[in-house]
mmCIF file of the N, C-alpha and C atoms, coordinates in Angstrom:
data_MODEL
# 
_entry.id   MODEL 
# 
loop_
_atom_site.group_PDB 
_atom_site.id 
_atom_site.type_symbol 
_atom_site.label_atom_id 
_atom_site.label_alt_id 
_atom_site.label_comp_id 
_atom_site.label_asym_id 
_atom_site.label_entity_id 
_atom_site.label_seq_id 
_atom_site.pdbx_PDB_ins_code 
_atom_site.Cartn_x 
_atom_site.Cartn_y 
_atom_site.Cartn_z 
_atom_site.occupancy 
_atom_site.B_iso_or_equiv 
_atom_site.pdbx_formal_charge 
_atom_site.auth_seq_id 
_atom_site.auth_comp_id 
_atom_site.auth_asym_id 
_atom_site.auth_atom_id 
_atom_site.pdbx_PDB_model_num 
ATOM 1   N N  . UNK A 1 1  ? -1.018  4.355   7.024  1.00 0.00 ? 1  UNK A N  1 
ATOM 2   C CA . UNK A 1 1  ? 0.359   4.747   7.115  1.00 0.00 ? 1  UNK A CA 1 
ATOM 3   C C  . UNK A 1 1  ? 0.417   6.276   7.155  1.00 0.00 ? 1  UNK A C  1 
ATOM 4   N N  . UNK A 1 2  ? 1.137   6.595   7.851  1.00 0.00 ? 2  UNK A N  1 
ATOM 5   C CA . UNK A 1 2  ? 1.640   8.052   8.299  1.00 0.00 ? 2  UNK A CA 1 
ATOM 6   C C  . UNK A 1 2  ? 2.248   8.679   6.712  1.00 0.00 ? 2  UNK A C  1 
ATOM 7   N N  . UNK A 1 3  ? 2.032   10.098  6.806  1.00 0.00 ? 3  UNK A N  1 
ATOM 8   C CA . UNK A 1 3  ? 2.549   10.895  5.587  1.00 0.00 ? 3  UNK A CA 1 
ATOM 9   C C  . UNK A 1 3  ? 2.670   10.128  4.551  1.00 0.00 ? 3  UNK A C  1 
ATOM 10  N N  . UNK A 1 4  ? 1.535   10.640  3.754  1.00 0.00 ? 4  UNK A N  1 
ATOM 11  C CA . UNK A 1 4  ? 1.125   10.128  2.640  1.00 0.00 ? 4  UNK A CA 1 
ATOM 12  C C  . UNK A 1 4  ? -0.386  10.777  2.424  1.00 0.00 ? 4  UNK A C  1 
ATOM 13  N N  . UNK A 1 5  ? -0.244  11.352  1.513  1.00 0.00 ? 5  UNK A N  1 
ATOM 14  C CA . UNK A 1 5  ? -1.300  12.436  1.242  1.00 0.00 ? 5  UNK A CA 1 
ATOM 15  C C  . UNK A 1 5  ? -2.136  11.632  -0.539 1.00 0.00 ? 5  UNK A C  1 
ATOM 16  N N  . UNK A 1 6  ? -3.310  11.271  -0.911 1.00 0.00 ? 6  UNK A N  1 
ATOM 17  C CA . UNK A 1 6  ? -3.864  11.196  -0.195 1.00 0.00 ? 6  UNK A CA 1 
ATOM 18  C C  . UNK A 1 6  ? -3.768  9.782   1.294  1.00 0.00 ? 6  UNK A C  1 
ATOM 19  N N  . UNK A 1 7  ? -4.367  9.620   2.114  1.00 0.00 ? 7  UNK A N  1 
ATOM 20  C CA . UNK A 1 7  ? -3.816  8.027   2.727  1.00 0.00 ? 7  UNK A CA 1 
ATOM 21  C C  . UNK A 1 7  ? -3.761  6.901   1.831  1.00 0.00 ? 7  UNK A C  1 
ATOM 22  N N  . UNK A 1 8  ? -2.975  6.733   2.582  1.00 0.00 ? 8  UNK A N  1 
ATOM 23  C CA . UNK A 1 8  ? -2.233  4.855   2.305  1.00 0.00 ? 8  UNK A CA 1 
ATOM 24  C C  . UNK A 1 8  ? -2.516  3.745   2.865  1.00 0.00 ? 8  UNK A C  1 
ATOM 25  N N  . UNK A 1 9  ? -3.173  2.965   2.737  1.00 0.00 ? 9  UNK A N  1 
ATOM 26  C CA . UNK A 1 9  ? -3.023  1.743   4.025  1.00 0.00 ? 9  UNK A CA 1 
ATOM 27  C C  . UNK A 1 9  ? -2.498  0.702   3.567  1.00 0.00 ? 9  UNK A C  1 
ATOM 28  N N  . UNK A 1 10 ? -1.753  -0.303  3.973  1.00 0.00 ? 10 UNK A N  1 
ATOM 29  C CA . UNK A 1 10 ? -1.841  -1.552  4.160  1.00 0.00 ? 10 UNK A CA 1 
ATOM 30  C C  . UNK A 1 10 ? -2.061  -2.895  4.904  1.00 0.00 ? 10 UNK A C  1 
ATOM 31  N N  . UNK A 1 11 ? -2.364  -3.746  4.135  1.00 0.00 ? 11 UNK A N  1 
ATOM 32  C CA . UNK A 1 11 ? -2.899  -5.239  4.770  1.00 0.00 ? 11 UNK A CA 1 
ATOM 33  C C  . UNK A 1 11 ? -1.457  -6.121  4.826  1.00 0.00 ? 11 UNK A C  1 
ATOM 34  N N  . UNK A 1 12 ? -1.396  -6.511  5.893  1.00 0.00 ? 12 UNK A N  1 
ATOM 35  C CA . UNK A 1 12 ? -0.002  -7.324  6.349  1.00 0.00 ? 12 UNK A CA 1 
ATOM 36  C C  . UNK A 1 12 ? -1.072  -9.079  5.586  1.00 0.00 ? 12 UNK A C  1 
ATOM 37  N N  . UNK A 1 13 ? -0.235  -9.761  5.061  1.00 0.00 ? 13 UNK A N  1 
ATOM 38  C CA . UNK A 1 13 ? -1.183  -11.141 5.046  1.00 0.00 ? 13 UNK A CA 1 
ATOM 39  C C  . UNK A 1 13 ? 0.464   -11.975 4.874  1.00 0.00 ? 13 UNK A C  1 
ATOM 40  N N  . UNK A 1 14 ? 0.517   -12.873 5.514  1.00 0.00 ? 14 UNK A N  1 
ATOM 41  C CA . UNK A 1 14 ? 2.091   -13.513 5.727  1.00 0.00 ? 14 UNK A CA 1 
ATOM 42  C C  . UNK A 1 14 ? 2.853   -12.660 5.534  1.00 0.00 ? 14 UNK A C  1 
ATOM 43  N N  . UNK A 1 15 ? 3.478   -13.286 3.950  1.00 0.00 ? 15 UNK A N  1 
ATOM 44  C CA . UNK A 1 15 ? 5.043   -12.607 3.680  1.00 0.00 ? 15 UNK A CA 1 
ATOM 45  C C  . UNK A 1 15 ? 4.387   -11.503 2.594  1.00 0.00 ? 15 UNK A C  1 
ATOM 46  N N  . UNK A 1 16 ? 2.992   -11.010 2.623  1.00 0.00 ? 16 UNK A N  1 
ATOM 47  C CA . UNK A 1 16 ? 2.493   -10.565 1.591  1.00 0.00 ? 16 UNK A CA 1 
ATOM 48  C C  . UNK A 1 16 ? 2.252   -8.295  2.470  1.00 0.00 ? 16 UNK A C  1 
ATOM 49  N N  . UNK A 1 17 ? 1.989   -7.749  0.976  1.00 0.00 ? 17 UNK A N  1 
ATOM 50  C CA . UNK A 1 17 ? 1.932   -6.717  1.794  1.00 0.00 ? 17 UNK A CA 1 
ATOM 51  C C  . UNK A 1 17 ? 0.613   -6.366  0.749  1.00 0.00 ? 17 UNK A C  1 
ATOM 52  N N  . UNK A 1 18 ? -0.029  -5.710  1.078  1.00 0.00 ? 18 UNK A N  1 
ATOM 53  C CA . UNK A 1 18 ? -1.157  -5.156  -0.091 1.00 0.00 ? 18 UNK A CA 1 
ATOM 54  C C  . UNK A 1 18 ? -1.642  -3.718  0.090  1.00 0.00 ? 18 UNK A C  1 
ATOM 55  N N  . UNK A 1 19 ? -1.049  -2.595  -0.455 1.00 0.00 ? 19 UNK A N  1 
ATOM 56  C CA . UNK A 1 19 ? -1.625  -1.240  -0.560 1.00 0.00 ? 19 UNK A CA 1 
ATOM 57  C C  . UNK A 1 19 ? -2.367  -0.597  -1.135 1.00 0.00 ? 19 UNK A C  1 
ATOM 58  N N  . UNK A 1 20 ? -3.306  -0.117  -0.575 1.00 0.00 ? 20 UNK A N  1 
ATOM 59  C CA . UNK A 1 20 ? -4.811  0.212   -1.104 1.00 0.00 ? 20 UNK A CA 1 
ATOM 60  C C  . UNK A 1 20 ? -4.982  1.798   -0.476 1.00 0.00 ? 20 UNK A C  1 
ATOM 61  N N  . UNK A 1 21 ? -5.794  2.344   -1.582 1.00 0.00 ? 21 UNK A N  1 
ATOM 62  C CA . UNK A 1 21 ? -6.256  3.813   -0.911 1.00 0.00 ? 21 UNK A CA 1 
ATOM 63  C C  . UNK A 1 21 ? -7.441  3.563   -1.272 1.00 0.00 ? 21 UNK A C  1 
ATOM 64  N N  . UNK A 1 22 ? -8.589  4.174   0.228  1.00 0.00 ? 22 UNK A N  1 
ATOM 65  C CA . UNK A 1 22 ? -9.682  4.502   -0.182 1.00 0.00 ? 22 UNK A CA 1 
ATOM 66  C C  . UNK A 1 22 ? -10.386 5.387   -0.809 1.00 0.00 ? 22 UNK A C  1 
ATOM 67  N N  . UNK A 1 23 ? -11.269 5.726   -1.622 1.00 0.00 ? 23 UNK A N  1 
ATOM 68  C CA . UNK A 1 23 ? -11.814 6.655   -2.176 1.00 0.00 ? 23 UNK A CA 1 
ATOM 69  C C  . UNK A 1 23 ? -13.265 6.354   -2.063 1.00 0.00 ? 23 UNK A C  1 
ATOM 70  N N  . UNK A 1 24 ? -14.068 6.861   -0.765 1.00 0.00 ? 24 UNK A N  1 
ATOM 71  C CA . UNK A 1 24 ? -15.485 6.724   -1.103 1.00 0.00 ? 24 UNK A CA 1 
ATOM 72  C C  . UNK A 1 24 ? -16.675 6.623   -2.080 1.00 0.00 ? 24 UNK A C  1 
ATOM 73  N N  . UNK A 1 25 ? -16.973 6.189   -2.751 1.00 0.00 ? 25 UNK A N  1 
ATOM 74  C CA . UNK A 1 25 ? -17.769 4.427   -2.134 1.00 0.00 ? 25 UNK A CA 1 
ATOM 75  C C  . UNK A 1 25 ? -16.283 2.957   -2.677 1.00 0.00 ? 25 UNK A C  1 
ATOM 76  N N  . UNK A 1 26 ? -15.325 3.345   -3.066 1.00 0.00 ? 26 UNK A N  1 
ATOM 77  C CA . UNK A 1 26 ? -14.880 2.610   -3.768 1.00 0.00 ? 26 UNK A CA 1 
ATOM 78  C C  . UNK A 1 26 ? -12.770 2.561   -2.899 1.00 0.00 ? 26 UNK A C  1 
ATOM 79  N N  . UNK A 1 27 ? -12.431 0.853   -2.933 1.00 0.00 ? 27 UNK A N  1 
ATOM 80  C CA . UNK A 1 27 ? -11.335 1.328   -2.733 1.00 0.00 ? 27 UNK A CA 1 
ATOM 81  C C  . UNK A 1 27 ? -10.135 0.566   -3.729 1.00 0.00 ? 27 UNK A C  1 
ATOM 82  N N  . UNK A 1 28 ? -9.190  1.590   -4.554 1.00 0.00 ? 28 UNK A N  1 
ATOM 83  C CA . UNK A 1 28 ? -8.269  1.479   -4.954 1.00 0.00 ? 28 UNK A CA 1 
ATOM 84  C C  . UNK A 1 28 ? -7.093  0.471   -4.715 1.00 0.00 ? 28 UNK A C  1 
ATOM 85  N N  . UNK A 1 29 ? -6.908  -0.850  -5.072 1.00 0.00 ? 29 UNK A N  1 
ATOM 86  C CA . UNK A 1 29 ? -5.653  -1.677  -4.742 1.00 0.00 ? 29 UNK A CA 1 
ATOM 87  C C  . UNK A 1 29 ? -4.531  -1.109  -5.639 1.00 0.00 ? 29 UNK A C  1 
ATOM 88  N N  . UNK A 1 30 ? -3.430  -0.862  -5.128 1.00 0.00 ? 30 UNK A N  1 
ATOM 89  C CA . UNK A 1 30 ? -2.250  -0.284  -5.678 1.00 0.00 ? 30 UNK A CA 1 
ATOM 90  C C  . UNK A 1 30 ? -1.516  -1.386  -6.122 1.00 0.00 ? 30 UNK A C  1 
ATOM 91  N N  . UNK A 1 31 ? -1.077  -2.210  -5.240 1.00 0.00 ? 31 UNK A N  1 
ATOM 92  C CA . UNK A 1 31 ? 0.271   -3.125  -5.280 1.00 0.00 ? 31 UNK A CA 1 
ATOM 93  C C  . UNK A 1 31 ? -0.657  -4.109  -4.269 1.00 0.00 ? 31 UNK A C  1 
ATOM 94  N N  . UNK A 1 32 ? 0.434   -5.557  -4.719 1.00 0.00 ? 32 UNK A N  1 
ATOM 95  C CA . UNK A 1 32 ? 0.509   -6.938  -4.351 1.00 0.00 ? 32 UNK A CA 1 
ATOM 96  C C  . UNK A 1 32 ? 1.669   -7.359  -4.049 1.00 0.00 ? 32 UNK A C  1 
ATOM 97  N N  . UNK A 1 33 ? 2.826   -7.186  -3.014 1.00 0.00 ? 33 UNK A N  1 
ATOM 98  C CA . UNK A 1 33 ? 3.792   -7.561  -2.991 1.00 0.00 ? 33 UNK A CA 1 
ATOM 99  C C  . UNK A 1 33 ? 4.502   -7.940  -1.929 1.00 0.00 ? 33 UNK A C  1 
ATOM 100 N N  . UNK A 1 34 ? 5.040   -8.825  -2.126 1.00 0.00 ? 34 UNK A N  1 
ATOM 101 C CA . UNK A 1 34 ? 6.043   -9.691  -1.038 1.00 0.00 ? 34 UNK A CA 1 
ATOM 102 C C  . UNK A 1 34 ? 6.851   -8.315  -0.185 1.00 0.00 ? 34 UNK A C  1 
ATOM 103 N N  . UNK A 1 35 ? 6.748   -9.073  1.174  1.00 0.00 ? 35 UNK A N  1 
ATOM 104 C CA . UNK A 1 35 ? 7.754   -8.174  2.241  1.00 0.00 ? 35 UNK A CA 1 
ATOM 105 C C  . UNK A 1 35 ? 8.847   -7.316  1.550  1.00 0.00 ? 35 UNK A C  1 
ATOM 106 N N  . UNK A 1 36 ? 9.530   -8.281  1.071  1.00 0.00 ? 36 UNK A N  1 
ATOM 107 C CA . UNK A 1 36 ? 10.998  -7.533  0.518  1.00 0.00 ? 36 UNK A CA 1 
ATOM 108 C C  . UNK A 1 36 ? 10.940  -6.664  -0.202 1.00 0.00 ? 36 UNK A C  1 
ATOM 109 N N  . UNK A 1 37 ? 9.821   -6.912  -1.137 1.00 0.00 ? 37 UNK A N  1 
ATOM 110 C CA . UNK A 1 37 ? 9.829   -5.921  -2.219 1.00 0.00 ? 37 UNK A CA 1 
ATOM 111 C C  . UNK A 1 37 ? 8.982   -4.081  -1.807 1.00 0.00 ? 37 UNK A C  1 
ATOM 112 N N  . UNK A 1 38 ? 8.776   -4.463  -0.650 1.00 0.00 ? 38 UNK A N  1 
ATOM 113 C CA . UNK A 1 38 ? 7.794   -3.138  -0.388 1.00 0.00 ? 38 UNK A CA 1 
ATOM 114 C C  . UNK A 1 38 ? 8.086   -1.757  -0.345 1.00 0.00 ? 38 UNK A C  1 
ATOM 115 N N  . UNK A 1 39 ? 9.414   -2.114  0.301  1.00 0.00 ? 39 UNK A N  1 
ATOM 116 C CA . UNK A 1 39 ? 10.283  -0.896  0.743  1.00 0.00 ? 39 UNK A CA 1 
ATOM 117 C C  . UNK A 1 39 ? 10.567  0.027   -0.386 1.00 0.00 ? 39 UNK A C  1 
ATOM 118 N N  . UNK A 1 40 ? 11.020  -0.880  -1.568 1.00 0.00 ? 40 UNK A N  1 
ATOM 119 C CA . UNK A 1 40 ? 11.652  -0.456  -2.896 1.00 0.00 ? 40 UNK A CA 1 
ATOM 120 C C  . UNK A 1 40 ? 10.269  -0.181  -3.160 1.00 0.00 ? 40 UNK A C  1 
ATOM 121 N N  . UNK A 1 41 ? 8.815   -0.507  -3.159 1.00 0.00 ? 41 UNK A N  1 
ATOM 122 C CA . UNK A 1 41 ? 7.960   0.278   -4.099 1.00 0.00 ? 41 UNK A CA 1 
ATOM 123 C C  . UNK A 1 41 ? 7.730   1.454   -3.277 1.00 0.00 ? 41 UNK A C  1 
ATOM 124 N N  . UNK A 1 42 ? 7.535   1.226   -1.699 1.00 0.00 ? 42 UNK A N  1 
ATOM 125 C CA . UNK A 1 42 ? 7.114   2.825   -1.374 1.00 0.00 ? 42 UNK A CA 1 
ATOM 126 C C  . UNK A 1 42 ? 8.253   3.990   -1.589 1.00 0.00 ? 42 UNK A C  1 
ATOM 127 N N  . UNK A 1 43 ? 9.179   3.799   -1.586 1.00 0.00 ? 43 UNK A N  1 
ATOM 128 C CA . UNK A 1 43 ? 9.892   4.944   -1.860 1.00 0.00 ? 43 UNK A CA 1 
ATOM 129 C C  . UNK A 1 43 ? 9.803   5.426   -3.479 1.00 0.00 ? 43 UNK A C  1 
ATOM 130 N N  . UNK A 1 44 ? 9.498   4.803   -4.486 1.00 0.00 ? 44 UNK A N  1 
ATOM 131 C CA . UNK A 1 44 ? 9.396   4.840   -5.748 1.00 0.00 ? 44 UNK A CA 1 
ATOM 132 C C  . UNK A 1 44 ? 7.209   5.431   -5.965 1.00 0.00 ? 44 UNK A C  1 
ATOM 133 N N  . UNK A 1 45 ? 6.815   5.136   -4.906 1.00 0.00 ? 45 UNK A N  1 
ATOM 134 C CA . UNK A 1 45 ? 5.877   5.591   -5.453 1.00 0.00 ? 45 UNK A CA 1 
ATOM 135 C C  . UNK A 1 45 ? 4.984   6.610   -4.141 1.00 0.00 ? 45 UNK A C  1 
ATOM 136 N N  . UNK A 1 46 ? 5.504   7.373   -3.484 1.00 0.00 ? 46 UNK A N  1 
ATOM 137 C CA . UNK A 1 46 ? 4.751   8.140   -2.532 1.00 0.00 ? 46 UNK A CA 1 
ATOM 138 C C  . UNK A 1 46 ? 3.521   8.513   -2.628 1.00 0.00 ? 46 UNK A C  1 
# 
């Protein structure tokens, strides 16, 4: 995902969203959350 320092990515899986940052050798899962709820966490957690 665009702007977002360090990066952001996420995994689309159905109605599911999952945001993870990498950190070499190792990667960070942030959140587990349904479509709806995503919007409301990325703005709450940049």
């Amino acid at each position: 995902m665009t702007g977002f320092i360090p990066p952001l990515y996420r995994l689309r899986v159905g109605d599911y969203r999952v945001y993870y940052r990498v950190h070499a050798p190792t990667v960070a899962i942030l959140a587990v959350l349904q479509k709806k709820d995503s919007d409301r966490w990325l703005k709450k957690n940049p």
